[in-house]
C-alpha positions in Angstrom: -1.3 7.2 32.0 -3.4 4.9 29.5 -1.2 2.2 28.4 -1.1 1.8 24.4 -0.5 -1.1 22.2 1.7 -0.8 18.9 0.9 -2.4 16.0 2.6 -4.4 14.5 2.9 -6.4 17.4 4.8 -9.0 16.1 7.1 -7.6 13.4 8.8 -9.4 10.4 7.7 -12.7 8.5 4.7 -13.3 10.4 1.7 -14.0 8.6 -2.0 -15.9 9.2 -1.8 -15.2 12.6 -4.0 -17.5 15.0 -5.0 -16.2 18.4 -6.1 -18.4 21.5 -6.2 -17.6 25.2 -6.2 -20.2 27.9 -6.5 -18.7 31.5 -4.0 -15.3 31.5 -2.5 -16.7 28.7 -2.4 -15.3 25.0 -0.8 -18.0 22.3 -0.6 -16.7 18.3 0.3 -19.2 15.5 1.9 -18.0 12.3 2.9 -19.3 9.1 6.3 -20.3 8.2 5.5 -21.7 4.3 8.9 -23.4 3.1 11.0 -22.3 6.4 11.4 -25.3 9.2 10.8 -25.4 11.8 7.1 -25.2 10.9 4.2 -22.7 12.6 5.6 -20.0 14.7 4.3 -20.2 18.1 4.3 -16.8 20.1 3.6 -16.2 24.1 1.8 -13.0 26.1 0.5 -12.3 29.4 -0.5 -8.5 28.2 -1.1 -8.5 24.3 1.8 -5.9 23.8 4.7 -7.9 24.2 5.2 -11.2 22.2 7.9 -14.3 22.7 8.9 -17.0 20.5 8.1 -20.0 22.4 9.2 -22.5 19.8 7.6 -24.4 16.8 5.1 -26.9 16.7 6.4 -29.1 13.5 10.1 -29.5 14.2 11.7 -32.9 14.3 11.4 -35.1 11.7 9.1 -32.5 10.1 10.4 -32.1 5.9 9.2 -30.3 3.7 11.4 -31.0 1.1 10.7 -30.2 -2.7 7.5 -28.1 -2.2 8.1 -24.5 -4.0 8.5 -20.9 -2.7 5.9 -20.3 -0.6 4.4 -23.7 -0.7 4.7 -25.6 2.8 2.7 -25.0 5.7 -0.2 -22.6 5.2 -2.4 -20.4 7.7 -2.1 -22.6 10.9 -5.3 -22.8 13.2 -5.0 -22.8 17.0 -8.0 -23.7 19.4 -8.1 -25.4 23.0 -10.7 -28.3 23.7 -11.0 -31.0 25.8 -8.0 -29.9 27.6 -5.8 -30.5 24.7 -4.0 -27.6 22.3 -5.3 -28.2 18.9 -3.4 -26.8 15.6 -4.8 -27.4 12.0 -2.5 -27.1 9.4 -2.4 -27.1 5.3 0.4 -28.5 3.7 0.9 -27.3 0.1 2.9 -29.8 -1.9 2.8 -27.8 -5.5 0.3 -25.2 -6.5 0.7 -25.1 -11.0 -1.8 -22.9 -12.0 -5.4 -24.3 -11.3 -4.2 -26.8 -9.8 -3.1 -26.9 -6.1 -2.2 -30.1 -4.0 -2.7 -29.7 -0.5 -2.9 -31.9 2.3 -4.5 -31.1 5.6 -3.6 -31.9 9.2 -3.9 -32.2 12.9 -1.6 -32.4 15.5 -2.9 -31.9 19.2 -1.0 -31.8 22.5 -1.7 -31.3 26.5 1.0 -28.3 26.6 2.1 -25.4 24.0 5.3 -26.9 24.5 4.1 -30.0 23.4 4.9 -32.8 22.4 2.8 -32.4 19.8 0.8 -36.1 18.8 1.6 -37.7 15.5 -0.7 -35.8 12.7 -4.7 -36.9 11.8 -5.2 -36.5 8.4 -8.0 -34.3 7.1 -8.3 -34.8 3.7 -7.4 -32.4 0.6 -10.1 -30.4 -0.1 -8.6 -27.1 0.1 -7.4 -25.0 2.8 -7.3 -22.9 5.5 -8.8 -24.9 7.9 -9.9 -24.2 10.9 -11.8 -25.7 14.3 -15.1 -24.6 15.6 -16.4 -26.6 18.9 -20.1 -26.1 19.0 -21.7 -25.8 22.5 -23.7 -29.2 21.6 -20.3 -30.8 22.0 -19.5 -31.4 18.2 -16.5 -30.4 16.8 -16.4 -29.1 13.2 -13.7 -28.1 10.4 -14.2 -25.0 8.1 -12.8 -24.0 5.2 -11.9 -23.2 1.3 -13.2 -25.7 -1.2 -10.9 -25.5 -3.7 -11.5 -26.0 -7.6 -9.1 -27.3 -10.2 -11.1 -26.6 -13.2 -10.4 -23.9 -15.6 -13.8 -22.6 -16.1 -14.9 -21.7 -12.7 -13.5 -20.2 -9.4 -10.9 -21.7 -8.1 -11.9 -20.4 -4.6 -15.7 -22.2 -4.7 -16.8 -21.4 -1.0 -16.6 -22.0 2.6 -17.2 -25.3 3.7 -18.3 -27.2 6.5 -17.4 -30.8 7.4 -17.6 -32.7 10.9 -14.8 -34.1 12.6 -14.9 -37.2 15.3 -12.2 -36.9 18.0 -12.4 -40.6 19.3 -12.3 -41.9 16.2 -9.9 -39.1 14.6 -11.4 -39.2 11.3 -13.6 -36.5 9.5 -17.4 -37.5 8.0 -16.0 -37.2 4.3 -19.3 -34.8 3.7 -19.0 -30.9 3.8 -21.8 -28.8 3.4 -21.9 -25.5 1.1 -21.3 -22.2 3.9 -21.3 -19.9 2.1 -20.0 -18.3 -1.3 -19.4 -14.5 -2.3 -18.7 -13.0 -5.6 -15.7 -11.9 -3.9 -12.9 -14.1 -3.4 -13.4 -15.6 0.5 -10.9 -17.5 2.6 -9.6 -17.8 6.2 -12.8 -18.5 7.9 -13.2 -18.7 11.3 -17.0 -19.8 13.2 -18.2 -18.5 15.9 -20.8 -18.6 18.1 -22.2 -15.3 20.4 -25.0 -14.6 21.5 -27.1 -16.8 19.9 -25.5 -16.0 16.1 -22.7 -17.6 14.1 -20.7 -15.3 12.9 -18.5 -16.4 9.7 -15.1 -14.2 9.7 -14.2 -14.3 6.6 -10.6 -12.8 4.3 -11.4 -11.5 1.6 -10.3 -9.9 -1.8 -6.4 -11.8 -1.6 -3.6 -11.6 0.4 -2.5 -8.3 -1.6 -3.1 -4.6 -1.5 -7.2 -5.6 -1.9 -7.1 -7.6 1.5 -9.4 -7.2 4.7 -12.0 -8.8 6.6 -16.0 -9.3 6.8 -18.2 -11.2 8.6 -21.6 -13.0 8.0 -23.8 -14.4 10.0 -26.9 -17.1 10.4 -29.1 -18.3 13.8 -28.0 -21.8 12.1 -24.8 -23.5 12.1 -25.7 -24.5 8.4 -26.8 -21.2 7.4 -28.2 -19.5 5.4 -25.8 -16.8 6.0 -26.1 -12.7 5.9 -23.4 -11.0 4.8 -22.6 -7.9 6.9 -24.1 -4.5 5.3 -20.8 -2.5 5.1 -18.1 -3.7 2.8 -15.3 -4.5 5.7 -14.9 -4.5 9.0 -11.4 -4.1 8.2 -9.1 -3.2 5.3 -7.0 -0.5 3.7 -7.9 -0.6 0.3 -9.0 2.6 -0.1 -6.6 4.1 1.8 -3.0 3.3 -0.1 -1.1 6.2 2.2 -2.0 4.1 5.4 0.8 2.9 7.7 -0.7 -1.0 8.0 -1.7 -2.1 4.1 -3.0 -5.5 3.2 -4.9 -5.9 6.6 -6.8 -8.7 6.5 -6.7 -12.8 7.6 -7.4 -12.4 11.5 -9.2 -14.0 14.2 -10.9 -13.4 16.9 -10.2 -13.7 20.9 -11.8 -12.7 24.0 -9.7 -11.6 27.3 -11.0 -12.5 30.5 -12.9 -9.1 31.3 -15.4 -9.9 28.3 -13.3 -7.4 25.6 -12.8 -8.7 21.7 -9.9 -8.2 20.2 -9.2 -9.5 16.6 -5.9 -10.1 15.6 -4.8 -9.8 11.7 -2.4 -9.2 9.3 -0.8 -6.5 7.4 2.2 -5.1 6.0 4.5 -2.1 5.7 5.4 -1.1 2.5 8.6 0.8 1.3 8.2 3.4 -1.6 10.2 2.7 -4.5 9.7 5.2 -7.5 6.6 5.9 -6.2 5.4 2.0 -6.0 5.1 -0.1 -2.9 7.0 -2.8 -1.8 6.1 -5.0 1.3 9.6 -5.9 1.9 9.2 -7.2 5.5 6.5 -9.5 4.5 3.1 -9.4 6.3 3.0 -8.9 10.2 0.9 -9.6 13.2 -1.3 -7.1 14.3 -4.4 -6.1 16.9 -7.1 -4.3 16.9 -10.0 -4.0 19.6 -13.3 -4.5 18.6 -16.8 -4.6 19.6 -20.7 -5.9 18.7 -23.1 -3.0 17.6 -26.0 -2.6 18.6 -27.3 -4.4 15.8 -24.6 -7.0 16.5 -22.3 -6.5 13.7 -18.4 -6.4 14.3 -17.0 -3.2 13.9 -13.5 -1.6 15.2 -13.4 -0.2 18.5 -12.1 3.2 17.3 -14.7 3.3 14.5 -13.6 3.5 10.5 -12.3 0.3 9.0 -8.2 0.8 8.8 -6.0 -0.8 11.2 -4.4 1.7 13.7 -0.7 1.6 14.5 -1.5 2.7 18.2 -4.4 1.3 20.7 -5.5 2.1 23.6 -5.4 -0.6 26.5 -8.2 -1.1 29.1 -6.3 -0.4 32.9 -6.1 -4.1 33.4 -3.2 -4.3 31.2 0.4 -2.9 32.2 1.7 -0.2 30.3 5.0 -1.0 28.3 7.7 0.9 28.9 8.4 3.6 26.2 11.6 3.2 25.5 11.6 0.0 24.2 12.4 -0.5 20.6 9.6 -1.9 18.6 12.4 -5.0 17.4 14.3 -6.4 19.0 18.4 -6.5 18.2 19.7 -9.4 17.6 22.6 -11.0 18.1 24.8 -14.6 17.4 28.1 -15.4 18.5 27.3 -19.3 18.5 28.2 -20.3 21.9 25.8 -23.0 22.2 26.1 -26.4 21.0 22.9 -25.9 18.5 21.5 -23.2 16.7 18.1 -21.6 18.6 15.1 -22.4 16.2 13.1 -19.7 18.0 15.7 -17.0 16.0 16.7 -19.0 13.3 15.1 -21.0 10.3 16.5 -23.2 7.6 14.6 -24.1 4.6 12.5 -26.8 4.1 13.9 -29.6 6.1 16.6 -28.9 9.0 20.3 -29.7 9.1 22.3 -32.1 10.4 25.3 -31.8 13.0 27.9 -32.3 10.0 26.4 -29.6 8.4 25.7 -27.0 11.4 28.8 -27.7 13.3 29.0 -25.9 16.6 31.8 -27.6 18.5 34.8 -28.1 16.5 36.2 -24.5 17.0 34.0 -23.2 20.2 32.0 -19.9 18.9 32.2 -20.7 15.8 29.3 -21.8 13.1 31.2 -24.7 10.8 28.9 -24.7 8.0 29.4 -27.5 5.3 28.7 -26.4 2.4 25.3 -28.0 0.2 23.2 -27.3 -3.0 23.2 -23.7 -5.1 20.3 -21.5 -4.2 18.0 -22.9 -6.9 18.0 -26.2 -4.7 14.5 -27.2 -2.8 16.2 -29.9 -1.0 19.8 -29.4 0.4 20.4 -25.8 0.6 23.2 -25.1 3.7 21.6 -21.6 5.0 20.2 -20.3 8.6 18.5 -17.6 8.0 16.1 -15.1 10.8 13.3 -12.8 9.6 14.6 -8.7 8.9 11.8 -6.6 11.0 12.9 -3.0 10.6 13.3 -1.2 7.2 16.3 -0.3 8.7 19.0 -2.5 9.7 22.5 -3.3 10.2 23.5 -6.2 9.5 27.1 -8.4 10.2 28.6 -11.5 10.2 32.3 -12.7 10.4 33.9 -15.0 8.2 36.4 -17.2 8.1 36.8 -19.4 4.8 39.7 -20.4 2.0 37.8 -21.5 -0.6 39.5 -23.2 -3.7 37.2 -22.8 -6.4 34.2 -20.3 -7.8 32.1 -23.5 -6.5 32.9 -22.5 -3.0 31.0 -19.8 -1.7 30.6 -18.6 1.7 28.6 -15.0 3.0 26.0 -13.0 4.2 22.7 -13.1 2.4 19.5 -11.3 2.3 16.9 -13.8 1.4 13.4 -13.9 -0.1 13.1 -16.9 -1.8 15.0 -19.0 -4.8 14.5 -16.3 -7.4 14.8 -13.2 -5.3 18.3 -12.8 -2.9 21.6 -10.9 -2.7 24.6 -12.6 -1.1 28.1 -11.1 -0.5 30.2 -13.9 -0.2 33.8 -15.0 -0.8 34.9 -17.0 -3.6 37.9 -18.0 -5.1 40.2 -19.2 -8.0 43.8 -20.6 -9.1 43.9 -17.3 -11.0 42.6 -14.5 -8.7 43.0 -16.2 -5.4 40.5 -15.1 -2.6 38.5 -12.4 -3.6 34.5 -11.0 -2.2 31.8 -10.8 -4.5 28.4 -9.6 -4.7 25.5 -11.9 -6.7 22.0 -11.4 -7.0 19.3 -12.8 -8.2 16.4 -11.6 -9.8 13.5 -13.4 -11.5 15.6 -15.4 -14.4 18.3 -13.5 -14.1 21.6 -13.6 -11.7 24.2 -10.8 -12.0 27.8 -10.3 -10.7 29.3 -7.6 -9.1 32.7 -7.4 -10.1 35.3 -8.8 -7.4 37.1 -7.3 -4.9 40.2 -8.7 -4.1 39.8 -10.4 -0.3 42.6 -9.3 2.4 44.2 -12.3 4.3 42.1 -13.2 7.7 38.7 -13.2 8.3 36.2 -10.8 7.3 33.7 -9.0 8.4 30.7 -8.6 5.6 28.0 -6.1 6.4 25.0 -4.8 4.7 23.3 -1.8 5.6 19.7 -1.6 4.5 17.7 1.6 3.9 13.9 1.1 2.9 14.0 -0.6 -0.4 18.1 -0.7 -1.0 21.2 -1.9 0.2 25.0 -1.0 0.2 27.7 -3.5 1.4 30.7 -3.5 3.1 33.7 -5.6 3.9 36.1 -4.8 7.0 33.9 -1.6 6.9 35.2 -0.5 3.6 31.8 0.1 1.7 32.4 -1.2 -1.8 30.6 0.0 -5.1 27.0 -0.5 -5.7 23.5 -0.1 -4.5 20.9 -3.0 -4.6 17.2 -3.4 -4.8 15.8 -4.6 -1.3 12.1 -4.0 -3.1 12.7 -7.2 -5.4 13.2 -9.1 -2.1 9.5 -8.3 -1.5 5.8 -10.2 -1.7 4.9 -7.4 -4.8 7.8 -7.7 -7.0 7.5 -10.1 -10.1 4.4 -11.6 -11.4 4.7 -15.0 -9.6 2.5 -15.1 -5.7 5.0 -14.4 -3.1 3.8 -14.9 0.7 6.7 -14.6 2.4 9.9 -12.1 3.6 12.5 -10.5 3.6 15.0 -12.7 5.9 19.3 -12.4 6.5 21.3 -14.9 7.6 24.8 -17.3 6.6 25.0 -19.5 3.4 27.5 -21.8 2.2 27.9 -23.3 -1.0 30.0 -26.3 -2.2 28.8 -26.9 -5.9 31.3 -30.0 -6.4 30.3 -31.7 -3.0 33.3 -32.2 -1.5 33.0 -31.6 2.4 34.1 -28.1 1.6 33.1 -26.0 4.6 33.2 -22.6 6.1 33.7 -20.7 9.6 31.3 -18.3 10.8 30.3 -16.2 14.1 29.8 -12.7 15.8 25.7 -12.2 13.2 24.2 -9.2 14.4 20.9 -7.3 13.3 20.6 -4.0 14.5 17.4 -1.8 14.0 17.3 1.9 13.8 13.9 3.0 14.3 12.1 4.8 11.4 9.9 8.1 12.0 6.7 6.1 11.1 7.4 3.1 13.2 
C-alpha cells in the first residue's frame, strides 16, 4: 500500500516554516512572534510525523514590549561547517511605514544546542536567510525595507556577504531582484548550474504563494519564472489549504525535492473566512521541468491535503488522529516549553509555582491583558476546529481585580476568558469577558458553587459555548474574531488556550490550577 502524507503536517500556530535535513534527519523552524520561548524547532525521520524538540531562544531570551505579532519573525535554518545555523528578525515596533527590526544569528554544534550568544546582522529589513555558495562564501538574503511614504515599503531582495571568522557582515548588499508584486521570504539556491530565487509573494493573506526566478549568476540578472506561481490558492477560495505560500526547499537523501510551506484553514462565518488556527506547516513534492522550472509533483499550483510517499518512507498508521490530545495535570516541577508558551518573556518560579501543592499550577497573579510586559498566562496553540477544552480551578478571590480562568487567546485585543471573580457584595461568582478590537463586554455572572471548578469551552468552527461543572451557561461567542482576518490591524498569529490569572492591585494574590485538557474531534475535511 503507497504510504501518504497529510497536510498540514504540523497543525496549529505554526508559521514561516524552515526546512533542513542533516543525514536521516528532517529539522523545521517556525515562528513564535510575541510567544517565548522563541522559534519552534520540530524533529522527523519520515516527513509525516513531526515532534517538538524544544526552542532555540529560551533563557534569558525577552521580548518584552514589542506589539502583537511583533517578536521573532520567519526564522532561517541551514547547516555549515558542521554547525546549525538559525537567522532570525526581531521586530521591536512596526507604526505604519515605519518598522524597526533587528536581525540575528545564533549557531550551535547540536539542534539541542546550546545555541552561541547572537551576531548581529544589521537592520535592513527582514526575512533573512543563509545561502553557502560552493566557492565557500557564505551569503545573507533578504527584504530591503523602506520607511518612506512615497515608495514601496517592500523595495527588493537583497544580497549582502557575511564573514564567519570575523562574524560580521560587509555592510554592502547588492539589488536581487524587485517585482511589481510584493516579494519576500527568499531563499538561494544553487542546482544544476542555476540560482534559483524562491521567492513569497503577494502577502501573508488570502493573495499568498510562491515563485521562483532564476540567473547563471549569483548577482543576477534574474528571470522570473513564466507562470504566475508555483504555488498558491488564490484563485481557488473553496480549497482546503488557503494562503499557501512562504516555504523552502529540501532535498531527501534519494535526490527527491520537497518544498515545505505555509497555509491555513479557514472556518466559514456568514459566508466569510476566518483562519482561526493561524497558518500551518505544510509539504508538497516537487520537481525540475524539463526546462528546469519548479513545479508541483502532482501538477496544478494548489497545495494538496494528501501526498503520496516514495516506498522509502514508512507508511503512518491510519488511525492516528491528525492532533494530538493534550493533556496537563502538572506533575512536574516546571511547565514543558515544547506544549506551552507564555508571552513575551518567561515566568519566574513565584509566578509558575509547581511545588507548593503537588499537581497543582499556583499561578500569581500579574498585569491585565492589555499588558506587553507582565502578563501571568501559559498558553498552547488550538489545532483542530474542533476542541474540548478544560481546566480545574481552585481560587477565592477577594475583589473584581482578581481573576482566575480558562482563556482562548489571540492576542491583546482579540480573547475570551471564563474566569472567576469576586466581590464583598456578590461573593464568588464566574464570568465571561471578551475582548474585541476597542471594545470588552461582560457576560452577566453566574453565581460560583463552593469548591473548585471545572471551566470548559467547547469550540465549533468559528464559535464557542462555555460551561462550568458541565452546566453550559448562556451565550455563544465569536472564535472567528480570534483569527489572522478579523479587524483591520495585520495579525500573524493564532488561535491558542491556556490558564490566566489576574491580580490588578498587585498584591501576591494567586490561584490554583490542574487537570488542562484539549481534546480534538476530527472534522470531515480534515
Amino acid at each position: 500500500m503507497t504510504s501518504r502524507l497529510l497536510n498540514p503536517v504540523i497543525r496549529g500556530f505554526n508559521p514561516d516554516p524552515s526546512i533542513l535535513r542533516v543525514g536521516d534527519d528532517y529539522y523545521i523552524a517556525t515562528s513564535t512572534f510575541e510567544y517565548h520561548p522563541a522559534v519552534r524547532l520540530h524533529h522527523s525521520t519520515n516527513l509525516q510525523e513531526w515532534e517538538v524538540i524544544g526552542h532555540a531562544l529560551d533563557e534569558g531570551f525577552d521580548l518584552r514590549g514589542v506589539p502583537d505579532s511583533g517578536g521573532v519573525w520567519a526564522p532561517s535554518l541551514t547547516h555549515s561547517e558542521g554547525q546549525f545555523w538559525l537567522a532570525y528578525s526581531v521586530v521591536r515596533s512596526m507604526d505604519g511605514d515605519d518598522l524597526d527590526i533587528d536581525n540575528y544569528l545564533v549557531t550551535g554544534a547540536s539542534i539541542d544546542g546550546p545555541w552561541s550568544a547572537p551576531i548581529y546582522l544589521g537592520s535592513r529589513g527582514f526575512d533573512f536567510s543563509f545561502f553557502q555558495d560552493s566557492d565557500g562564501t557564505h551569503w545573507i538574503v533578504g527584504v530591503q525595507w523602506d520607511q518612506r511614504s512615497d515608495v514601496s515599503s517592500f523595495a527588493g531582495i537583497v544580497i549582502e556577504q557575511y564573514f564567519p571568522d570575523e562574524k560580521r557582515t560587509s555592510g554592502h548588499a547588492e539589488l536581487l531582484f524587485q517585482d511589481t508584486e510584493l516579494v519576500e521570504g527568499p531563499n538561494l539556491y544553487q542546482v544544476d548550474g542555476w540560482y534559483y530565487l524562491l521567492l513569497a509573494e503577494g502577502g501573508t493573506g488570502w493573495n499568498h504563494g510562491i515563485t521562483t526566478a532564476r540567473s547563471r549568476s549569483r548577482f543576477g540578472p534574474y528571470e522570473r519564472d513564466p507562470l504566475p506561481a508555483v504555488l498558491t490558492s488564490r484563485d481557488a477560495p473553496g480549497e482546503a489549504l488557503q494562503k499557501a505560500g512562504h516555504g523552502e526547499l529540501v532535498r531527501t537523501a534519494n535526490g527527491d525535492w520537497w518544498l515545505v510551506h505555509l497555509a491555513s484553514r479557514p472556518v466559514l462565518h456568514q459566508g466569510e473566512r476566518y483562519s482561526t488556527l493561524g497558518r500551518e506547516t505544510c509539504l508538497q513534492r516537487v520537481v525540475f521541468d524539463a526546462e528546469g522550472w519548479l513545479r508541483l509533483q502532482q501538477g496544478g499550483h494548489h497545495a494538496a491535503t494528501s501526498v503520496e510517499l516514495d516506498s522509502t518512507f514508512p507508511e503512518r498508521d491510519p488511525s492516528l488522529s491528525p492532533a494530538d490530545d493534550f493533556r496537563e495535570e502538572f506533575l512536574s516541577t516546571a511547565l514543558d516549553s515544547r506544549s506551552w508558551s507564555t508571552l513575551r518573556t518567561s515566568l519566574p518560579p513565584k509566578t509558575l509555582d509547581l511545588t507548593s501543592r503537588p499537581g497543582w499550577l499556583r499561578m500569581r497573579g500579574g498585569h491585565s491583558p492589555a499588558s506587553v510586559f507582565d502578563q501571568s498566562m501559559v498558553l498552547t496553540p488550538v489545532r483542530e476546529h474542533l476542541a474540548a477544552i478544560e481546566l480545574h480551578v481552585d481560587a477565592s478571590p477577594r475583589s473584581p481585580r482578581e481573576m482566575a480562568g480558562l482563556i482562548l487567546w489571540y492576542d491583546r485585543n482579540g480573547w475570551i476568558w471564563l474566569h472567576v471573580t469576586g466581590d464583598s457584595h456578590s461573593g464568588r461568582y464566574v464570568i465571561v469577558t471578551q475582548r474585541d478590537g476597542a471594545a470588552t463586554t461582560s457576560s452577566h455572572p453566574v453565581p460560583a458553587p463552593e469548591g473548585p471548578l471545572t471551566l470548559g469551552a467547547l469550540i465549533a468552527g468559528p464559535t464557542v459555548t462555555f460551561q462550568v461543572n458541565d452546566r453550559p451557561l448562556d451565550g455563544t461567542y465569536p472564535v472567528w474574531t480570534l483569527s489572522d482576518d478579523h479587524g483591520a490591524k495585520l495579525r500573524f498569529t493564532g488561535l491558542h488556550a491556556g490558564a490566566r490569572t489576574d491580580d490588578l492591585d498587585g498584591r501576591g494574590w494567586s490561584a490554583d490550577l490542574t487537570n488542562f485538557s484539549v481534546r480534538y474531534q476530527r472534522a470531515e475535511t480534515a
